[in-house]
VMD Tcl script that draws the C-alpha trace (Angstrom):
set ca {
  {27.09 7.42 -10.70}
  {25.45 7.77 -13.69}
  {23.81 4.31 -15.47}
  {23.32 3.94 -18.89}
  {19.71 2.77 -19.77}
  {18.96 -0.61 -19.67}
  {19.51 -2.00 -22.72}
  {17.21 -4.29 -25.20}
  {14.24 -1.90 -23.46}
  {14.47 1.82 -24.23}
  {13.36 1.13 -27.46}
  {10.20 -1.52 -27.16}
  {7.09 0.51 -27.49}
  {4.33 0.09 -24.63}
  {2.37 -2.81 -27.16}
  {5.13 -4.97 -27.23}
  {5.91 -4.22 -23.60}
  {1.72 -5.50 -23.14}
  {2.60 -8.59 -25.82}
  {5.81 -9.65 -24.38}
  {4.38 -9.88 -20.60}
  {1.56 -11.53 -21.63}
  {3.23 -14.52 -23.63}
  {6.56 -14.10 -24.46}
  {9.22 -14.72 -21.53}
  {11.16 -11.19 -20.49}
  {14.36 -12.10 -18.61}
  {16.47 -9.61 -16.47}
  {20.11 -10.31 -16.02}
  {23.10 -9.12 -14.57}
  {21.36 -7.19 -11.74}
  {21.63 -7.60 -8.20}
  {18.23 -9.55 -6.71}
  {17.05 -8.94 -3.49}
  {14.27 -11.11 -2.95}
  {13.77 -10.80 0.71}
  {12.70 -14.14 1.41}
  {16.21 -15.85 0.99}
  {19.59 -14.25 0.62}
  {20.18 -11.63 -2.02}
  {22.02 -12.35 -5.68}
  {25.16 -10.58 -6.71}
  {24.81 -10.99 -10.21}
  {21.32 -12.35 -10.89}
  {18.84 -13.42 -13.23}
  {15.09 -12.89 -12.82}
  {12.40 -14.86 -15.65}
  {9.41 -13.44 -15.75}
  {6.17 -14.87 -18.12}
  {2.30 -13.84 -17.90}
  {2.68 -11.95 -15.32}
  {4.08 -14.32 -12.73}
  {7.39 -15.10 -11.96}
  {8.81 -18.27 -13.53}
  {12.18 -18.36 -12.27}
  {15.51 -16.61 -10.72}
  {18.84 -17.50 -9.81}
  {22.36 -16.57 -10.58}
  {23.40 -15.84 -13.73}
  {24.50 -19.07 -14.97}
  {22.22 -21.35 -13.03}
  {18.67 -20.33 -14.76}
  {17.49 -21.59 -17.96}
  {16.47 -18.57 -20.08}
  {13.73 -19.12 -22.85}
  {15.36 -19.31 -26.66}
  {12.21 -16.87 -27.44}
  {12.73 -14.28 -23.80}
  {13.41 -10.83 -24.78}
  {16.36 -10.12 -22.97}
  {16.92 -7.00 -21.07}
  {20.39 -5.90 -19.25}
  {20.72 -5.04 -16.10}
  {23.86 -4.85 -14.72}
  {24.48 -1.86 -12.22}
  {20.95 -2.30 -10.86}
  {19.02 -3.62 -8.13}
  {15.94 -5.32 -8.51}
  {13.70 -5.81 -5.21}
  {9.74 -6.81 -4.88}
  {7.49 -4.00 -5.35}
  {6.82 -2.47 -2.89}
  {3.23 -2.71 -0.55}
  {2.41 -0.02 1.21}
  {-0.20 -0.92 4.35}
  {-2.07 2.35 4.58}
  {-2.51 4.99 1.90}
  {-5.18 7.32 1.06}
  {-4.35 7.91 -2.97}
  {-6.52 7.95 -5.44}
  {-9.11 10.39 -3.17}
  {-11.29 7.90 -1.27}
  {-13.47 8.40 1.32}
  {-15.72 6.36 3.79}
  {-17.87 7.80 6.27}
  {-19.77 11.10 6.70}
  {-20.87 13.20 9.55}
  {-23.73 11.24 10.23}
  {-22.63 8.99 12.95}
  {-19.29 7.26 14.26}
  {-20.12 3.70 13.19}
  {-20.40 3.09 9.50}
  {-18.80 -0.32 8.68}
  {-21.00 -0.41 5.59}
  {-19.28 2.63 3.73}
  {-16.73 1.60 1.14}
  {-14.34 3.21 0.01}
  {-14.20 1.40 -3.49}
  {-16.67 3.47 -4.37}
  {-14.74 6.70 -4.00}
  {-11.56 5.66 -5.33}
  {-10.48 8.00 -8.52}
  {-8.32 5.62 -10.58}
  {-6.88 8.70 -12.67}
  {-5.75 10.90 -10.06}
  {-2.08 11.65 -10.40}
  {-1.28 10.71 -6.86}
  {-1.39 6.84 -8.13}
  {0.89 7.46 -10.28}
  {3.28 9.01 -7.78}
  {2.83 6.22 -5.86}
  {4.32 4.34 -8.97}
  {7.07 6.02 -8.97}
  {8.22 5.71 -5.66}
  {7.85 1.92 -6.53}
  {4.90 1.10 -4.97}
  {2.90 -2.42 -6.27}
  {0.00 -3.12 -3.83}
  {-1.47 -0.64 -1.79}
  {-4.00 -0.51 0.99}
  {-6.08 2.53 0.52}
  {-7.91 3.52 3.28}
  {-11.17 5.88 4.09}
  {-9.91 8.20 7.01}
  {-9.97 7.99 10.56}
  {-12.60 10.30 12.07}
  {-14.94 7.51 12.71}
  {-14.66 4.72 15.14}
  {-15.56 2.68 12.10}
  {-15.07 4.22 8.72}
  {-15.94 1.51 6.37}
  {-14.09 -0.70 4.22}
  {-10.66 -0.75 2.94}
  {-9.18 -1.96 -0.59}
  {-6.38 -3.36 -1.35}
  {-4.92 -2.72 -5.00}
  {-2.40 -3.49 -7.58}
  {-1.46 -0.28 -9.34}
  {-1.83 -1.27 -12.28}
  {-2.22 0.96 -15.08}
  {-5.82 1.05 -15.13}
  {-8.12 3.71 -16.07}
  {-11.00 2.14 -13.52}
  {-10.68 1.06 -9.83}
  {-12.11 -1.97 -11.00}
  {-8.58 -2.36 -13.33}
  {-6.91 -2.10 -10.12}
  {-8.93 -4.93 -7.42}
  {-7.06 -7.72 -5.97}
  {-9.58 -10.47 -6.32}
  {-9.88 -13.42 -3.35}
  {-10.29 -16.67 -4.39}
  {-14.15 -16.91 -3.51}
  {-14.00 -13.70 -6.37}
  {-14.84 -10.92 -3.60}
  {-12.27 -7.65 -3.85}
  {-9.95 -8.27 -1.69}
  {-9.81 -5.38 1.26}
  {-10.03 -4.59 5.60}
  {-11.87 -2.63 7.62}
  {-11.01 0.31 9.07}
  {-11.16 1.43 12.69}
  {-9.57 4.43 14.98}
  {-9.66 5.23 18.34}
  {-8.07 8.40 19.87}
  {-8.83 12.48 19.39}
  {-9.68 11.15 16.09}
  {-12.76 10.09 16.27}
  {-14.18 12.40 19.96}
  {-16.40 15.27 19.07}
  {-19.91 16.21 19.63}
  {-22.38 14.11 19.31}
  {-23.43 11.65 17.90}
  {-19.79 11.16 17.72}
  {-18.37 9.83 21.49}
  {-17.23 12.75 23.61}
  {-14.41 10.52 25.56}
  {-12.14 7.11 25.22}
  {-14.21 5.51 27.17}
  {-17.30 6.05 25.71}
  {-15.52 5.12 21.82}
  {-14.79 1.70 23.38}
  {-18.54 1.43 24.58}
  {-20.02 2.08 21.22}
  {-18.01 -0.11 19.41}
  {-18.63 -3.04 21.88}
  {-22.29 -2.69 21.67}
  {-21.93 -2.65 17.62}
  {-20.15 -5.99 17.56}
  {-22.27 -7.30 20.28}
  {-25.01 -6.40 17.41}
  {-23.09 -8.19 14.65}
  {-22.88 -11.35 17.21}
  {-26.55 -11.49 17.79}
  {-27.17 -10.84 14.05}
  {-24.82 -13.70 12.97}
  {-26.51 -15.98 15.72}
  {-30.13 -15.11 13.90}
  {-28.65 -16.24 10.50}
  {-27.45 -19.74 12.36}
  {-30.60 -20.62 13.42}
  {-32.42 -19.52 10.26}
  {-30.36 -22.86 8.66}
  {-31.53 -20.72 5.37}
  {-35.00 -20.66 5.57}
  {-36.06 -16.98 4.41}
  {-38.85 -16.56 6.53}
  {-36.38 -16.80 9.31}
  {-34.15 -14.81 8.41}
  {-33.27 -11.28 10.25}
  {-33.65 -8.41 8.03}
  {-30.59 -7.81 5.36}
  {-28.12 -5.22 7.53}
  {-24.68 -4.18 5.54}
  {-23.35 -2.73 8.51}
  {-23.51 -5.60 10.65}
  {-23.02 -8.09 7.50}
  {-19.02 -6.54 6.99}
  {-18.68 -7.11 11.34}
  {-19.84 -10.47 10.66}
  {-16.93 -10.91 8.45}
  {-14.65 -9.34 10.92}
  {-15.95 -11.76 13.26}
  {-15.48 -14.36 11.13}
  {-11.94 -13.43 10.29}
  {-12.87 -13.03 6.68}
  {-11.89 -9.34 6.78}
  {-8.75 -8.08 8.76}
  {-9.54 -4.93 11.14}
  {-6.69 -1.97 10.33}
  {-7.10 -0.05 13.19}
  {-5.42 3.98 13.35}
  {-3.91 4.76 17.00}
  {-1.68 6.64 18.52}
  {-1.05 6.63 22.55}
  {-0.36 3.33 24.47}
  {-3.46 3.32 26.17}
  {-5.60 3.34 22.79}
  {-3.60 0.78 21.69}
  {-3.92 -1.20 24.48}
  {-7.95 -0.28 24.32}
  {-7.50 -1.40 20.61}
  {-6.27 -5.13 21.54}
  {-8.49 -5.58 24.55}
  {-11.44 -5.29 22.33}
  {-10.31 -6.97 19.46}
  {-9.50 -9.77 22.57}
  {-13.11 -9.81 23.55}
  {-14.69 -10.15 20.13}
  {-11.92 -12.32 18.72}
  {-11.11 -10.60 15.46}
  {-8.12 -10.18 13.42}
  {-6.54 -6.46 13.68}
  {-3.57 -4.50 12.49}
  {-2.44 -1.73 14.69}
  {-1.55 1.39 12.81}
  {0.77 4.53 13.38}
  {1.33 2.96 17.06}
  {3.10 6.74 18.22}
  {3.79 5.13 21.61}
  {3.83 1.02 20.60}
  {7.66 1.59 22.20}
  {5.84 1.53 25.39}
  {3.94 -1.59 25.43}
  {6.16 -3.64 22.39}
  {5.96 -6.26 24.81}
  {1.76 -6.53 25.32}
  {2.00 -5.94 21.70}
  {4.28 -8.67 20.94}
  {2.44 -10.54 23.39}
  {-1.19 -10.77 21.94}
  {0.55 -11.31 18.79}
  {-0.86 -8.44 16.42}
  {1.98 -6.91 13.45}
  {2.12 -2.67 13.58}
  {2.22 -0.69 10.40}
  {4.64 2.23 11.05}
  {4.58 5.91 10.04}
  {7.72 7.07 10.11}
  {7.23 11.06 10.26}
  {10.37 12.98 9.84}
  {9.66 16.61 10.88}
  {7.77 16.97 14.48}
  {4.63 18.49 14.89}
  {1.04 17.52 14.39}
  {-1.70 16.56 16.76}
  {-1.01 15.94 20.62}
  {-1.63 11.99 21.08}
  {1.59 12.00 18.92}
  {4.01 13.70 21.00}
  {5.88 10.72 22.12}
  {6.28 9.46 18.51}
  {9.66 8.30 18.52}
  {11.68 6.94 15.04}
  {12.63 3.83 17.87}
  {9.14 2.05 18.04}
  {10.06 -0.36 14.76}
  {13.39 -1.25 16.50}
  {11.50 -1.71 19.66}
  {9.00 -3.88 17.98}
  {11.19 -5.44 15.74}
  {13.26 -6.48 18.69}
  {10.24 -7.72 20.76}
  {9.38 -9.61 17.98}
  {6.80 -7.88 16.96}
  {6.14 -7.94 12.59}
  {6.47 -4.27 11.59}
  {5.24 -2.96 8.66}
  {6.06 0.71 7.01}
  {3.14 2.59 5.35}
  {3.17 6.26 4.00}
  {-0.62 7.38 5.21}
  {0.11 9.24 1.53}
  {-0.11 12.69 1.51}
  {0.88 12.78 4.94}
  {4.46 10.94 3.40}
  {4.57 11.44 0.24}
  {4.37 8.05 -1.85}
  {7.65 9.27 -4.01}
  {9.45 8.90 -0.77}
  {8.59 5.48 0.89}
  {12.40 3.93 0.41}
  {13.33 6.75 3.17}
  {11.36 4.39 5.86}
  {13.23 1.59 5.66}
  {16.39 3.61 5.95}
  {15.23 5.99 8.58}
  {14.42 2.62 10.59}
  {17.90 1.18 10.30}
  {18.91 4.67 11.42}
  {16.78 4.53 14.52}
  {18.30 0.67 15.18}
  {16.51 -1.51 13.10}
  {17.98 -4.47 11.10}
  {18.54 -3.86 7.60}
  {16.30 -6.94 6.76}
  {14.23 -5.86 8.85}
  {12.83 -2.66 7.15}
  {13.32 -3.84 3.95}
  {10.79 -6.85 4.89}
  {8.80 -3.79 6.16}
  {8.56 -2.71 2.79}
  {7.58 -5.36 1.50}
  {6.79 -9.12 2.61}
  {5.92 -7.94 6.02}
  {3.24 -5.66 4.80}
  {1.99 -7.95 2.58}
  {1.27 -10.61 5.27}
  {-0.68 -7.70 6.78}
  {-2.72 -7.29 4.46}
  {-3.15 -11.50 3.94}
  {-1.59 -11.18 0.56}
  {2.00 -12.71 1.47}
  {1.17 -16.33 -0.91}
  {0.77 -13.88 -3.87}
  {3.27 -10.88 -3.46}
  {5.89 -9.49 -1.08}
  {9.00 -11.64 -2.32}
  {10.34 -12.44 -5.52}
  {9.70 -16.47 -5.85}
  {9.06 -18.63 -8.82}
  {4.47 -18.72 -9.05}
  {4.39 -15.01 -7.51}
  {3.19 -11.92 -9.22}
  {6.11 -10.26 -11.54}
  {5.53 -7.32 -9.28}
  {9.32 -5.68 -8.92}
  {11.06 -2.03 -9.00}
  {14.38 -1.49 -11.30}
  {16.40 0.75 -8.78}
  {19.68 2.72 -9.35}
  {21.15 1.65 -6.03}
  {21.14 -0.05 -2.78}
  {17.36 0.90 -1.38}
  {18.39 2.13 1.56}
  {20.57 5.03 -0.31}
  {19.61 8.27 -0.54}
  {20.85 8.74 -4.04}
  {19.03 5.86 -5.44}
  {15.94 6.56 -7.81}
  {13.41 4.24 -8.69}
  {13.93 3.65 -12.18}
  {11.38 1.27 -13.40}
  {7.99 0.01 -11.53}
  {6.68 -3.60 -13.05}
  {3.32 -4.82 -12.16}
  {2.54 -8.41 -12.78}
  {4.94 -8.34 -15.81}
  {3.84 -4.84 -16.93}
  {5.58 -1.78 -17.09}
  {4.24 0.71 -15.28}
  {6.39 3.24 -14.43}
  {9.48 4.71 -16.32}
  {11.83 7.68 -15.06}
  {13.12 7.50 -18.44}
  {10.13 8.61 -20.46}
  {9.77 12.36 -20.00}
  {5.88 12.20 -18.25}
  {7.16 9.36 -15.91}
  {10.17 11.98 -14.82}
  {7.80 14.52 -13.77}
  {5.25 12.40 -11.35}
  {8.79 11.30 -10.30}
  {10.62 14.89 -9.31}
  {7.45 17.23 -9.47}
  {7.33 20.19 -11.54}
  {3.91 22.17 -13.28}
  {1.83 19.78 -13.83}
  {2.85 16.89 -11.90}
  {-0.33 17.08 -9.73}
  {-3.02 18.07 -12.24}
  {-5.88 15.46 -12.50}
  {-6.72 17.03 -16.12}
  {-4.73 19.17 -17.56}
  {-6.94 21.87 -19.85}
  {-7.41 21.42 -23.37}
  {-6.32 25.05 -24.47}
  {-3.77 24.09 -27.11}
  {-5.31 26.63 -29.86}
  {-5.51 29.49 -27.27}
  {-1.75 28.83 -26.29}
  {-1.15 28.59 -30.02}
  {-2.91 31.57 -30.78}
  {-1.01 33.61 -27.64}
  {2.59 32.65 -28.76}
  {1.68 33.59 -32.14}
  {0.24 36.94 -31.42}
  {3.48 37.07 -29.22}
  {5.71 36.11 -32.09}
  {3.91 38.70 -34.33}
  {4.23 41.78 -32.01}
  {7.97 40.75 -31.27}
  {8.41 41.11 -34.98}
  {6.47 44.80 -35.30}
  {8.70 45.81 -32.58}
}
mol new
graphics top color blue
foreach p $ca { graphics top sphere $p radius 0.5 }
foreach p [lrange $ca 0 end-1] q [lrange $ca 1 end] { graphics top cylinder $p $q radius 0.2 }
display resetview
């Protein structure tokens, strides 16, 4: 079906789009509201002011501003943006081939804030992701959670905590992953033993600072290795942990058990077999959903059942896109490939969105639409779980960010030349020059 564009918008430039989030009100109406947390809205209105959400209701029950710019939306859905629990855009990394245990990497400071892949990820809808270094170490150093913003730093992007630290995990793997020569462990067993002794470290090293009661001359020697596993002790920082078989996973939770930490289990291949251990030592999953087989051997069993097994163990189950191994564009498709497999619609949709951010701690500030949250939301064409529906618009804390209107926007969205180019090359006189020449010759001939 097509939609005409929304109307009162198509014609505000990107300034007033900056002004109007910032202090005047910008009201939605007509649309259908999903907000997750509480029953959706037929015909609704959502109020949206410095980048928080002020209000929403049905139309005809919510007080819009006599100054709110006033946008139509009628024929759309509007849904929170959506958080995506482990990603890899913008080209991070963490640790190098140096040794399997380097909590003190972060991968803040590899994160390319211009790469096109965020921008993909906006226009699959995408708000808040957690990007992740990869998962060839036992411990690969520290995660970050962002805002996609459209910033042209990673520091334009941070989610900030309220003690003003970025706002982030840490990031741990078991599994084939992380066994190769050493230094790295040769076997399971000797991956659990290494990172046991390291937090066993991070204990004694916390203990030192105790006693010191702040006295310098006391104090052990600064470590930033063991400093982040104090945090992890401390269940400042939450532990996102990549595996795949049941055993890792149940490796995974025994340790985090012994040390007491917070932890996320991620992919989970085989979490259909032990849901109930799972559900048990109540830990939430973060879900790949892979839709072609193949790939490395611990994933054999994967099975598109493990978030209805979960969800039905009562498990929380959160989708994330590992991005590029599912392409960012394409994160709806989890939600409905999980109500395929025997999910609840609810369900995935709170997958997509309030589940994951409660995984990554963030749930008071994003996830849901609700008066004092972020203004983070997606404009779609259709019901989410459609295969016909586009992402039409991507807001971010009031801003637009993405726009499959405006001709760039399109081609992140669909792909095309140039859709992946970091920097495009400056060779606008050469091509000029070329078609000219080209022009001139067609003319001699």
């Amino acid at each position: 079906m097509h939609l005409r564009p929304l109307r009162g918008l198509a014609c505000l430039t990107i300034l007033a789009l900056a002004v109007s989030a910032q202090e005047k009100p910008l009201v939605f109406t007509g649309a259908q509201l999903i907000p997750i947390v509480g029953d959706p809205i037929a015909s609704g209105v959502l109020v949206v002011q410095h980048g928080k959400i002020v209000a929403l209701g049905a139309v005809g029950q919510v007080a819009i501003p006599a100054d709110a710019q006033i946008i139509d939306a009628t024929g759309r859905v509007l849904m929170p943006g959506l958080v995506d629990s482990h990603s890899h855009i913008g080209a991070g990394s963490g640790g190098d081939g140096s040794g399997p245990l380097q909590p003190d990497t972060r991968v803040l400071d590899s994160v390319d804030a211009r790469d096109p892949s965020l921008q993909k990820a906006r226009a699959g809808g995408l708000t808040t992701v957690n990007v992740m270094p990869g998962s060839g170490h036992l411990i690969s150093g520290q995660t970050l959670y962002l805002k996609l913003r459209a910033a042209a730093t990673v520091d334009g992007l941070l989610i900030k905590l309220a003690d003003g630290t970025n706002a982030g995990g840490l990031k741990m793997a078991n599994g084939t992953n992380s066994i190769r020569s050493a230094p790295f462990p040769g076997t399971r067993a000797k991956s659990a033993s290494l990172v046991r002794e390291q937090y066993i470290k991070a204990q004694e090293y916390r203990e030192k600072i105790r006693r010191a009661h702040g006295d310098p001359e006391k104090m052990p020697a600064r470590d930033l290795a063991l400093e982040e596993l104090v945090e992890v002790l401390n269940g400042q920082r939450i532990v996102q942990h990549h595996t795949h078989r049941h055993d890792d996973i149940l490796t995974a939770l025994r340790i985090s058990q012994e040390f007491g930490y917070p932890i996320v289990l991620h992919h989970v291949s085989e979490a259909w077999k032990v849901a109930g251990e799972i559900a048990a030592a109540h830990v939430a999953c973060s879900v790949i959903m892979i839709d072609s087989p193949g790939g490395k051997l611990e994933t054999r069993d994967a099975d598109w059942k493990t978030p209805a097994v979960l969800q039905q163990a009562g498990v929380r189950v959160g989708f994330h896109t590992d991005d590029p191994i599912c392409d960012s564009r394409r994160f709806l498709r989890s939600a409905a490939l999980g109500v395929r497999a025997g999910m609840t619609r609810q369900g995935a949709l709170e997958a997509l969105t309030i589940n994951n951010a409660r995984i990554l701690g963030l749930a008071d500030r994003l996830g849901s639409l609700a008066a004092g949250k972020d203004a983070d939301f997606i404009v779609l064409s259709g019901d989410p779980l459609s295969t016909y529906t586009h992402v039409e618009q991507t807001w971010v804390e009031g801003a637009k960010v993405f726009d499959r209107a405006n001709p760039s926007d399109h081609l992140y969205a669909v792909g095309g030349p140039g859709a992946g180019d970091p920097r495009r090359a400056h060779l606008c006189c050469f091509t000029a020059a070329s078609d000219l020449g080209m022009a001139n010759q067609g003319d001699e001939q």
